[in-house]
PAROMI-916426 format. One record per residue (C-alpha): residue number from 1; x, y, z. Coordinates in nm, 3 decimals. Layout:
<recs>
<NUM, <X, Y, Z>> ...
</recs>
This chain:
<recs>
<1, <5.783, 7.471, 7.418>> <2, <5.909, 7.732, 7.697>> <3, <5.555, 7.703, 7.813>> <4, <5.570, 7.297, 7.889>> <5, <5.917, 7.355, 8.041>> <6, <5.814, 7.621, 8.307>> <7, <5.576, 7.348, 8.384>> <8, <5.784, 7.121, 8.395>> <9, <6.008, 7.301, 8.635>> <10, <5.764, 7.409, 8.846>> <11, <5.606, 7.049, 8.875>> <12, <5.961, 6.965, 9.004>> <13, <5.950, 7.292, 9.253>> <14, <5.583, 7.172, 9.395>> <15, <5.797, 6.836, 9.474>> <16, <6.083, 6.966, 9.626>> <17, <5.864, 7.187, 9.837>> <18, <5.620, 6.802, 9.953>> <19, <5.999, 6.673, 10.027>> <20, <6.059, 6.989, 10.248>> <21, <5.714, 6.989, 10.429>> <22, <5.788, 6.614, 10.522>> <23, <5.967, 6.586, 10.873>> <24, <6.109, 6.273, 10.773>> <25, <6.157, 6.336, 10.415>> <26, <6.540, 6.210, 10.422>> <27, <6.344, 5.843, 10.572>> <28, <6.111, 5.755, 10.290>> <29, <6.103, 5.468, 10.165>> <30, <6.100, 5.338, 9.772>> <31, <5.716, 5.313, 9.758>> <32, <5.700, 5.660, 9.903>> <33, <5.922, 5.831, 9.670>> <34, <5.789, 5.666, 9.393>> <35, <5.424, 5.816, 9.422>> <36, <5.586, 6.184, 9.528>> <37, <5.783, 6.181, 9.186>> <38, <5.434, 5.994, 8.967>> <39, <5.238, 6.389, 9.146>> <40, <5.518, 6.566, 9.031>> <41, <5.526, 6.460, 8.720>> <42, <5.118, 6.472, 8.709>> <43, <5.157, 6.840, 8.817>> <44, <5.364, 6.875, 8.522>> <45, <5.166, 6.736, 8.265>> <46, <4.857, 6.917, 8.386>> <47, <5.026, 7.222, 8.417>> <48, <5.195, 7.231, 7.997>> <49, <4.788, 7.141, 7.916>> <50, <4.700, 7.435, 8.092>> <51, <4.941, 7.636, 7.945>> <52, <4.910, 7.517, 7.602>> <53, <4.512, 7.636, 7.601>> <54, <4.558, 7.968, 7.700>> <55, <4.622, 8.241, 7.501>> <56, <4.649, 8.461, 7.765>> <57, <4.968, 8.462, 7.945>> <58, <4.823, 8.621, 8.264>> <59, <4.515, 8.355, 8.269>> <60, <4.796, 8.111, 8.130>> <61, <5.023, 8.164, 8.510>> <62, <4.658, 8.216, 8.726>> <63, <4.569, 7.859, 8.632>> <64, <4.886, 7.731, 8.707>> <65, <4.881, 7.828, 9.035>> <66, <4.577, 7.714, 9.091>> <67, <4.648, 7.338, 9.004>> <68, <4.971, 7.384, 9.162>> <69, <4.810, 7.412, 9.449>> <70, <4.604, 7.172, 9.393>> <71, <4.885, 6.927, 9.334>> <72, <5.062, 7.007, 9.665>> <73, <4.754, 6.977, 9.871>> <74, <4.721, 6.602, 9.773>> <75, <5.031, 6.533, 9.762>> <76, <5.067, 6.713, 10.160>> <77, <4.757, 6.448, 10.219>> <78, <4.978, 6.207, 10.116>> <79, <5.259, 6.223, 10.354>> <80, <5.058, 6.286, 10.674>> <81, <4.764, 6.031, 10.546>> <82, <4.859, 5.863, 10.874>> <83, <4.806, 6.155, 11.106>> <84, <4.495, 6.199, 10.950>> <85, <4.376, 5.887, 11.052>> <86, <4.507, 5.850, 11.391>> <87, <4.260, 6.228, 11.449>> <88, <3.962, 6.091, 11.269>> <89, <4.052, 5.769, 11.516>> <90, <4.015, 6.010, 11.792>> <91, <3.792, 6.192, 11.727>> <92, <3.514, 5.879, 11.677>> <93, <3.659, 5.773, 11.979>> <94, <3.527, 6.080, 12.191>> <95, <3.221, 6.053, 12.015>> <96, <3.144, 5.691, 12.034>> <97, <3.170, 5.606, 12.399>> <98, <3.385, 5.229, 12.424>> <99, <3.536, 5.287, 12.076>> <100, <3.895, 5.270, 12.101>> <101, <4.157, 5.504, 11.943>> <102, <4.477, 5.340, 11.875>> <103, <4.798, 5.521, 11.761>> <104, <5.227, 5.474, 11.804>> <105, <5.347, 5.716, 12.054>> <106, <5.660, 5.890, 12.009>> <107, <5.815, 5.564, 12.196>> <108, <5.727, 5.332, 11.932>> <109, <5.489, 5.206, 12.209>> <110, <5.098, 5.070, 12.031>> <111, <4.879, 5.296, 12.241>> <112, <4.529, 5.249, 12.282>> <113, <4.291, 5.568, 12.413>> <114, <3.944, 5.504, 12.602>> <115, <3.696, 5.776, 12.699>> <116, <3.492, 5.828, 12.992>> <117, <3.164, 5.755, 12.925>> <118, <2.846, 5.951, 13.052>> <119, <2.810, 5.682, 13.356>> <120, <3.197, 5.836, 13.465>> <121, <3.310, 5.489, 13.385>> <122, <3.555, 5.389, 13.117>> <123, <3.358, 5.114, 12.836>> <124, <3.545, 4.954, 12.593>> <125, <3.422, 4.788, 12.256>> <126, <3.637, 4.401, 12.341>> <127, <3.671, 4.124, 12.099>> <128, <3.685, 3.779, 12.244>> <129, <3.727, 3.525, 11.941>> <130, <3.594, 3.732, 11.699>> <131, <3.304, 3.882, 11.838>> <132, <3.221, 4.234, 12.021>> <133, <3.202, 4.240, 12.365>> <134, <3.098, 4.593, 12.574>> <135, <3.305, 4.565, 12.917>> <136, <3.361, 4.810, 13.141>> <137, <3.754, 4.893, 13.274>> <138, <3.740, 4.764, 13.602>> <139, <4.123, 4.826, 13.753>> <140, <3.947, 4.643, 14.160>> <141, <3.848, 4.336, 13.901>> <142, <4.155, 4.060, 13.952>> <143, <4.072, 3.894, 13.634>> <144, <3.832, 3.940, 13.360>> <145, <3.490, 3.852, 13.461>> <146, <3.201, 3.793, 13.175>> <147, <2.834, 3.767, 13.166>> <148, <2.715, 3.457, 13.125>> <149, <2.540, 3.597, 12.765>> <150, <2.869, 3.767, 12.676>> <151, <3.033, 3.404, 12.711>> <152, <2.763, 3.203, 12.524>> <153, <2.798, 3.526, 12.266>> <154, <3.167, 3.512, 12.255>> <155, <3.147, 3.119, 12.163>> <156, <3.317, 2.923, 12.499>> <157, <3.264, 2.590, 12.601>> <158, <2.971, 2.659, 12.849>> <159, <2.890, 2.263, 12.868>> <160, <3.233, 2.246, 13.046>> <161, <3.158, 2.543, 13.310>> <162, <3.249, 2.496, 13.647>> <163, <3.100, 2.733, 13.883>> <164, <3.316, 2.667, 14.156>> <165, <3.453, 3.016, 14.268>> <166, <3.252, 3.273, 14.484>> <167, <3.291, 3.673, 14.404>> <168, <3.161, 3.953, 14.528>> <169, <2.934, 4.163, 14.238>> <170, <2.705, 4.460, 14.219>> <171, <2.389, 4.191, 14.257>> <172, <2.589, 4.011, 14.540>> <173, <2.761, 3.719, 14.626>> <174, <2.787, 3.501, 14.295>> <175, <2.978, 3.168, 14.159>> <176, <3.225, 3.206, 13.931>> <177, <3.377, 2.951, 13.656>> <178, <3.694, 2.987, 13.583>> <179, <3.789, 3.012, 13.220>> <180, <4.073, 3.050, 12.930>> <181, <3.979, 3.331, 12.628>> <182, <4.195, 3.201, 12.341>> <183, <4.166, 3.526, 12.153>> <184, <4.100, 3.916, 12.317>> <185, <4.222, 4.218, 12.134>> <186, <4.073, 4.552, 12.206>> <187, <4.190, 4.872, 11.958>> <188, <4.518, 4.739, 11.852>> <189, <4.625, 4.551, 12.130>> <190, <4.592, 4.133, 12.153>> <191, <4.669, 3.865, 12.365>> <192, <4.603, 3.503, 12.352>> <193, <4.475, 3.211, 12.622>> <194, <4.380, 3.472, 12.881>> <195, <4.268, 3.401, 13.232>> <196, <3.886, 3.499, 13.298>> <197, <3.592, 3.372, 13.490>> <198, <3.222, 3.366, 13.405>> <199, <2.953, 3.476, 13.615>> <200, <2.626, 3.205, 13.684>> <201, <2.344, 3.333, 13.454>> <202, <2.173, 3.653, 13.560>> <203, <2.437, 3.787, 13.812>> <204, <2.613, 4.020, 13.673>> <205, <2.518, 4.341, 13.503>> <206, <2.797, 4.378, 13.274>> <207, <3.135, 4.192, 13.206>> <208, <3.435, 4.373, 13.342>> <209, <3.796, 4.413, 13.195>> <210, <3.995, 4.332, 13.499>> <211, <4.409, 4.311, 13.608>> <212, <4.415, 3.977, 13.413>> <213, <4.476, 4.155, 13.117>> <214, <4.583, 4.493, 13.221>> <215, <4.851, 4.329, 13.445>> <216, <4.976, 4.231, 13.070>> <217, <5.029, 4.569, 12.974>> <218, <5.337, 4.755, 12.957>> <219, <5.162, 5.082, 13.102>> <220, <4.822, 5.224, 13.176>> <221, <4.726, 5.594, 13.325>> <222, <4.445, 5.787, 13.369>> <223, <4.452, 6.156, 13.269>> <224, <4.145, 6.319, 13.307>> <225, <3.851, 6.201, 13.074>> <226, <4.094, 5.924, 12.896>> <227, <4.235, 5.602, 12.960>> <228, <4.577, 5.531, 12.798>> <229, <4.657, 5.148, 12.758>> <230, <5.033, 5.095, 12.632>> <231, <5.133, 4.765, 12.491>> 
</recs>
């Protein structure tokens, strides 16, 4: 019996000690508190079995610690389960050239984080109604400009194309036709009916992500290799 309640206590110690490692214990909310007190109390029952099979008191308290340590690593995963997904977010992000990492800063602001790519240009993985869309960042674009592919891909109306507005692109002079994307969202930021223009067939390399929608943004800077996009 004095066995199951020093596991007991010390079940309740391991969650006192999660509550103290939490910046923002005093915050939590119902859900949260709930699961801390269900891995304290699974501490605890692990720990009085543990107890209760060993005859040896010294094994007995060696075991203990063990799965008390055990107990407060998941239940540390727990509480910063977030900040380990907005690394892992980054960190695919600097591998993955386009793929966008998207966290809160410590304004509350949705932040989204591009990386250079190998060209020295920054790429970004786009969806326009649904579908992927490479573009590169293009901050001398005015609008958003698409391929003529990327279009077709992204599902407008290309019946109802109007090529009626000249630009200057990497191939030369082409026609434009100018365009509204009902849906773009790129990392975790979206808008909706979002001036663009599409490119005649053939002339353009690549689409660009031009001031059309960056003008929408709260904020955007370039430090070094990254490109921070602030809703």
């Amino acid at each position: 019996m004095q066995r199951v309640l020093i596991a007991i206590i010390v079940g309740l110690l391991l969650l006192i000690g999660a509550l103290a490692l939490a910046p923002d214990s005093f915050n939590m909310d119902g859900d949260q508190i709930a699961q801390l007190v269900k891995y304290g109390m699974i501490a605890a029952l692990i720990g009085s079995g543990v107890l209760a099979s060993q005859r040896n008191l010294g094994q007995a308290v060696r075991s203990l610690a063990i799965w008390s340590l055990i107990a407060l690593a998941l239940v540390t995963v727990y509480l910063y389960r977030n900040d380990a997904q907005d690394v892992a977010s980054r960190l695919t992000a600097g591998l993955i050239p386009g793929r966008a990492s998207t966290f809160t800063d410590a304004q509350g602001f949705n932040t989204v984080v591009l990386y250079k790519a190998s060209n020295g240009h920054f790429q970004a993985e786009v969806s326009i109604n649904g579908k992927n869309v490479p573009m590169m960042v293009d901050t001398g674009a005015s609008m958003i400009a698409l391929t003529y592919e990327d279009a077709e891909r992204a599902g407008l109306d290309m019946a109802g194309l109007s090529f009626t507005s000249p630009v200057m692109t990497a191939n030369g002079r082409a026609m434009m036709a100018p365009v509204t994307i009902p849906s773009l969202s790129i990392g975790g930021i979206e808008r909706t009916n979002i001036r663009a223009g599409v490119a005649e067939r053939g002339r353009m390399a690549e689409s660009l992500l031009g001031m059309s929608f960056l003008q929408t943004l709260s904020a955007f800077s370039f430090e070094g290799d990254e490109l921070k996009l602030r809703d």
